[in-house]
Phi, psi and omega in degrees: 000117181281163205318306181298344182270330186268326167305325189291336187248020184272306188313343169308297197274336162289329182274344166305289230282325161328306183301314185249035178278187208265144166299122182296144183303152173270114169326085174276302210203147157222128176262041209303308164109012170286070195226134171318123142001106195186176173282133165343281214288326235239345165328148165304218106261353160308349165278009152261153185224198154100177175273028174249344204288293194295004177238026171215146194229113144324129165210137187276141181265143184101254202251139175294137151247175202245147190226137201218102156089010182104312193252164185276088174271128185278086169298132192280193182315317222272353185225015167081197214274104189249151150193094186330096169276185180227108177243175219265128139348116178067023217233136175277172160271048179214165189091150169300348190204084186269143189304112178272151174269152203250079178320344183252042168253179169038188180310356257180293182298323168290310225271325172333262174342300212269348172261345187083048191132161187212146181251110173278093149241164176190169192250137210241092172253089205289157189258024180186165150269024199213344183271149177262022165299158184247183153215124202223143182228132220236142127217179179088346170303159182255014161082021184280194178237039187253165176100263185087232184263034195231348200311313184287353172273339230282147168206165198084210204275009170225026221275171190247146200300294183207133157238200181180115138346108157243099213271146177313303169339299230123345202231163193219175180201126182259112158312138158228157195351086158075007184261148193263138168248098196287325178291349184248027167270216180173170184226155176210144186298161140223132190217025171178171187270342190252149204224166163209115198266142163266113141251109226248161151207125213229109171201185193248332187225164166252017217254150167324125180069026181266172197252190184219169179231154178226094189243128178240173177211146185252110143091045190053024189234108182301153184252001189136161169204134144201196206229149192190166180229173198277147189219143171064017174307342166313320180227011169113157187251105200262123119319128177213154178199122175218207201196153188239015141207148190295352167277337180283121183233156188238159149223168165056051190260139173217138160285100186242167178272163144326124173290141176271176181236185175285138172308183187287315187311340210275329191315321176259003135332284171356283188300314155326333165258343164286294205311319206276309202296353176274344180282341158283349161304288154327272172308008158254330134323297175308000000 
């Protein structure tokens, strides 16, 4: 087989392995905090991206918080009911039951659904290695101001679908509509204040009574999991993330879709495009 036949049919067999690698996560939302030293509310908003970025404005719940150095200080116990919302771009910030944004809409909501799922990190400077204070992340809120840094306990008629607790210790404590789920809780080493948290959520729909898995990891080390179904599609599905001391900052926080992986059919695609480069291969030998 001469040079030209065998480069062609080796780009052949590269483009079979293209067609079915697994598809890159998608950016829905990135927050870097790469902003001048300043109050929270009052930042640009130009540090944000991804395709949800231009349509959601970060707002502090409770006490206005602060952005220092690149990072998110989450104020804590020590300032009442404090928590970082996701409110609708252009939208003011007042009233008890302020517009919130509503993840599982637009574009940014489909592409979630249609990947399966969405992965919550950011980077984690916890304020101590030994209190049992927290840092915590809700969905599924119902988007009032009530909750704070109390939000993943909420139960009853504003109760919050699901969260998790990441205590500075070492330990994590999981929520369903405001019941601690002691059997999904979990431990991760700690051998420094500074962390980089995964929270995954794996489902197909958003729709009420869909179901969702929840898996989280500290420095890669699992942190806890658990199963639940989507609740309050009526009126949208609101995020929150706050803290229970005031030493504790987060950065470089992002929202991505599930990487997808290949169907079974592509899998013999797959095996089809290694066969042809091993017979060119072969056949160039002979």
């Amino acid at each position: 087989m001469n040079k030209l036949n065998t480069t062609l049919a080796f780009a052949a067999g590269i483009a079979v392995l293209a067609g079915v690698s697994a598809q890159a996560q998608t950016l829905i939302y990135n927050d870097s905090f790469a902003v001048p030293n300043g109050n929270l509310d009052s930042a640009s908003l130009s540090r944000l991206s991804g395709v949800d970025g231009s349509l959601v404005a970060p707002q502090s719940g409770g006490v206005e918080q602060t952005i220092t150095g690149g990072q998110l200080n989450l104020l804590g116990s020590g300032n009442g009911s404090v928590e970082m919302r996701f409110g609708v771009a252009g939208s003011p910030n007042s009233g008890n039951t302020p517009n919130l944004y509503d993840w599982s809409s637009g574009t940014g909501g489909a592409d979630i659904a249609a990947a399966g799922g969405f992965t919550v990190s950011f980077n984690w400077t916890a304020g101590d290695t030994s209190s049992g204070n927290w840092l915590f992340f809700a969905v599924g809120t119902l988007g009032d101001r009530t909750g704070g840094n109390l939000r993943v306990l909420q139960s009853g008629a504003n109760a919050t679908t699901a969260g998790i607790l990441l205590k500075n210790s070492g330990s994590s404590q999981v929520f369903n509509a405001g019941t601690h789920e002691v059997a999904d809780d979990g431990t991760f080493p700690v051998t420094s204040v500074n962390h980089v948290v995964d929270i995954t959520y794996d489902f197909s729909s958003w729709a009420n009574g869909s179901p969702v898995t929840m898996t989280a990891t500290v420095d890669g080390n699992a942190a806890g999991s658990d199963s639940f179904t989507w609740a309050n599609a009526g009126t949208g599905e609101f995020f929150d993330i706050g803290s229970y001391d005031e030493n504790n900052t987060i950065g470089d926080l992002n929202i991505d879709t599930l990487a997808t992986v290949p169907e079974p059919s592509s899998w013999v695609m797959l095996a089809g495009g290694l066969g042809t480069l091993v017979a060119v291969r072969r056949f160039r030998r002979s």
